[in-house]
C-alpha positions in Angstrom: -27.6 -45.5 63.6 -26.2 -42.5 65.7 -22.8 -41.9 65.8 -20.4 -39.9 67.9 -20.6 -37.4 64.9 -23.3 -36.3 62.5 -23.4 -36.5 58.8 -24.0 -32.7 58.8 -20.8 -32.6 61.1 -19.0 -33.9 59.1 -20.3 -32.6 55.4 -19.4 -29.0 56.9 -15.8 -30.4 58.1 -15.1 -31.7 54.5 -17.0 -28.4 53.2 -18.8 -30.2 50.9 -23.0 -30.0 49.8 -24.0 -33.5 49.7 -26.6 -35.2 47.9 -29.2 -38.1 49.6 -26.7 -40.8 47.7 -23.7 -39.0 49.0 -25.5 -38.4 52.6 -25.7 -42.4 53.1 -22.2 -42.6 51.9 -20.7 -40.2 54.3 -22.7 -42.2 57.3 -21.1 -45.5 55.9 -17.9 -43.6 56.3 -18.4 -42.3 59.7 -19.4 -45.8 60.6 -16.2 -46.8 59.5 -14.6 -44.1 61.0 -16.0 -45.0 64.4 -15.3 -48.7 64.5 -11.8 -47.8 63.9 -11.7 -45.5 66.8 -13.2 -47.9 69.3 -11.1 -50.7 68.0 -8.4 -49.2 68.2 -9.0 -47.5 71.7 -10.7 -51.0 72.9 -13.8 -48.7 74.1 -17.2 -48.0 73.0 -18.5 -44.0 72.6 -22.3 -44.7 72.4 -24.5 -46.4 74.5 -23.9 -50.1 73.6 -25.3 -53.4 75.4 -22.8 -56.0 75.4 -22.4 -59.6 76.4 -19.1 -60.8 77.8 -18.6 -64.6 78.8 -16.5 -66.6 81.1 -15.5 -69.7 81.9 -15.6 -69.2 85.7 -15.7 -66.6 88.5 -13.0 -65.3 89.9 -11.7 -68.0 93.2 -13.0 -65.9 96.5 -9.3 -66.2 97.8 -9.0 -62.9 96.9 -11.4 -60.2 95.8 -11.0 -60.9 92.7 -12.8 -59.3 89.7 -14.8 -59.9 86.5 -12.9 -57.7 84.3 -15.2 -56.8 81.5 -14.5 -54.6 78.1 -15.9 -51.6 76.0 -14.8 -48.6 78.7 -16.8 -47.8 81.6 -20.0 -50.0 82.6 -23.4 -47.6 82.9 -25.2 -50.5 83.9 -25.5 -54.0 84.5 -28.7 -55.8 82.6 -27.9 -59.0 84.4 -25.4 -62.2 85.3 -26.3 -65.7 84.4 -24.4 -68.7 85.2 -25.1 -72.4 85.0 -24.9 -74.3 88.0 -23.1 -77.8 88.7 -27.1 -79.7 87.6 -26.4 -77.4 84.3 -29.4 -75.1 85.5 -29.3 -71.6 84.0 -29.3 -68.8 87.8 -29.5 -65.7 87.5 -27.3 -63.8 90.5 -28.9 -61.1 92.5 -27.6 -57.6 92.3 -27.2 -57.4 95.6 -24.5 -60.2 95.5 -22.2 -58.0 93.1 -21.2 -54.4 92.8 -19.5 -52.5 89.6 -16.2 -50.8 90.1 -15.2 -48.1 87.2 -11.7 -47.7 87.2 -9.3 -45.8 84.5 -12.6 -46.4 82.0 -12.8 -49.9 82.3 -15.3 -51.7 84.2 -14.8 -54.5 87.6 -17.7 -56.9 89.0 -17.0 -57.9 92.6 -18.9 -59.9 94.4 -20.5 -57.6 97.3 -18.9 -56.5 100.0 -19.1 -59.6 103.0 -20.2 -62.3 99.9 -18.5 -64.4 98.0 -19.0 -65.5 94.1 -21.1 -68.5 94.1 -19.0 -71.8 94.2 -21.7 -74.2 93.0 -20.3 -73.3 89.0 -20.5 -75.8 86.4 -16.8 -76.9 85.9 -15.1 -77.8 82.5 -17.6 -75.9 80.6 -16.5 -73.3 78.4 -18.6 -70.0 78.7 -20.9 -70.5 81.5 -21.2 -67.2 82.9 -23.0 -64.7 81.1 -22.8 -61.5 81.8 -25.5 -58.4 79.8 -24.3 -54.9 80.4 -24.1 -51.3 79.0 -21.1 -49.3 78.3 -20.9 -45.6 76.2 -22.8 -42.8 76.4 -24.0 -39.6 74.3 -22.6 -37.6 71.5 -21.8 -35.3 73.7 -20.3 -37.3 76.3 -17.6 -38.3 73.4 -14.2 -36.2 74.0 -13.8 -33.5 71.3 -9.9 -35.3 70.7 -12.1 -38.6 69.7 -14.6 -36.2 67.8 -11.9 -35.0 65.6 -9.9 -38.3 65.2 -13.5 -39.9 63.7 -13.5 -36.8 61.2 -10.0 -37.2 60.2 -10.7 -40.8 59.7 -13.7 -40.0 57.7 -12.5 -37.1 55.2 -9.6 -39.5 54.4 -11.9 -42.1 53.4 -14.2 -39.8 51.6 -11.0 -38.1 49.7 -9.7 -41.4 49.2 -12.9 -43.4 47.9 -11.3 -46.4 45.5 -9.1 -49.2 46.6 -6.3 -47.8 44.3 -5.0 -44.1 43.7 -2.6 -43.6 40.9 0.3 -42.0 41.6 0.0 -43.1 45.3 0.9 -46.1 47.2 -1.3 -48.1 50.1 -0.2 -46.3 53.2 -2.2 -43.1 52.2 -5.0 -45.3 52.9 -4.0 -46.1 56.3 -5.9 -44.0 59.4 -3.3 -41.0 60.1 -0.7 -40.6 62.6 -2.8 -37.6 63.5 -6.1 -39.5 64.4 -4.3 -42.7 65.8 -2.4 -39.2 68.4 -5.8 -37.9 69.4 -7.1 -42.0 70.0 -3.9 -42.6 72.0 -4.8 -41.3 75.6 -8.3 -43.7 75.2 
């Protein structure tokens, strides 16, 4: 799996020569280390293909969006909906458009259309929509960069569930790292 930062990355910011055994450990903690950043900044930093679900579309009284999660949308795979006979359509693209705004991602139905009405009703989850978020290693901000290696290093320095002579909260991300996340 790739991650926002490399195992060599991050061997050189713990200055440390790693063996193959300690290699795969340091990618489990960067691994760690990234969920935690894109939990806690409700984003993802690499190219990702989620599925959101909803129980309708927005009413057409209103442009109204499909708000959608994981940061900006690179691109829209496609969005499914069953219809009031509980057939499976698929919408045109050219009946929606994608709105980035302040990294997260808006659907609208296209400018002059409407969503489409015919919508199975009382059915939990019967819109489907398949999209992309993220990007590159390099795309990822150098503050998120460092707040995964801060992460990381603390979870390599602190590898056992107990340290003597220490309580819990050593174990807890720092307020460093959670500082850099913030702004995402």
């Amino acid at each position: 799996m790739t991650y926002p930062v490399s195992t060599a990355e991050f061997m050189e910011h713990v200055r440390y020569t790693a063996d193959a055994s300690e290699l795969s450990q340091a990618e489990m903690m960067l691994g760690s280390a990234t969920a935690f950043a894109e939990q806690y900044t409700g984003r993802r930093f690499m190219t990702t293909t989620l599925v959101s679900n909803f129980d309708r579309f927005p009413t057409n009284i209103r442009k109204a969006p499909l708000a959608v999660l994981g940061g900006s949308v690179s691109s829209i795979t496609s969005i499914t909906y069953y219809d009031t006979d509980y057939v499976q359509q698929t919408l045109a693209p050219s009946l929606y458009r994608l709105i980035n705004k302040n990294d997260r991602g808006f659907i609208y139905s296209a400018m002059g259309k409407e969503w489409p009405t015919n919508v199975a009703t009382g059915e939990p989850d019967v819109i489907t929509l398949t999209y992309s978020v993220g990007g590159s290693a390099d795309s990822v901000p150098a503050s998120v960069r460092s707040a995964i290696l801060l992460i990381a290093a603390s979870l390599w320095e602190n590898r056992e569930n107990e340290i003597v002579g220490s309580n819990i909260k050593a174990l807890k991300p720092s307020t460093a790292a959670k500082d850099l996340l913030h702004p995402y």
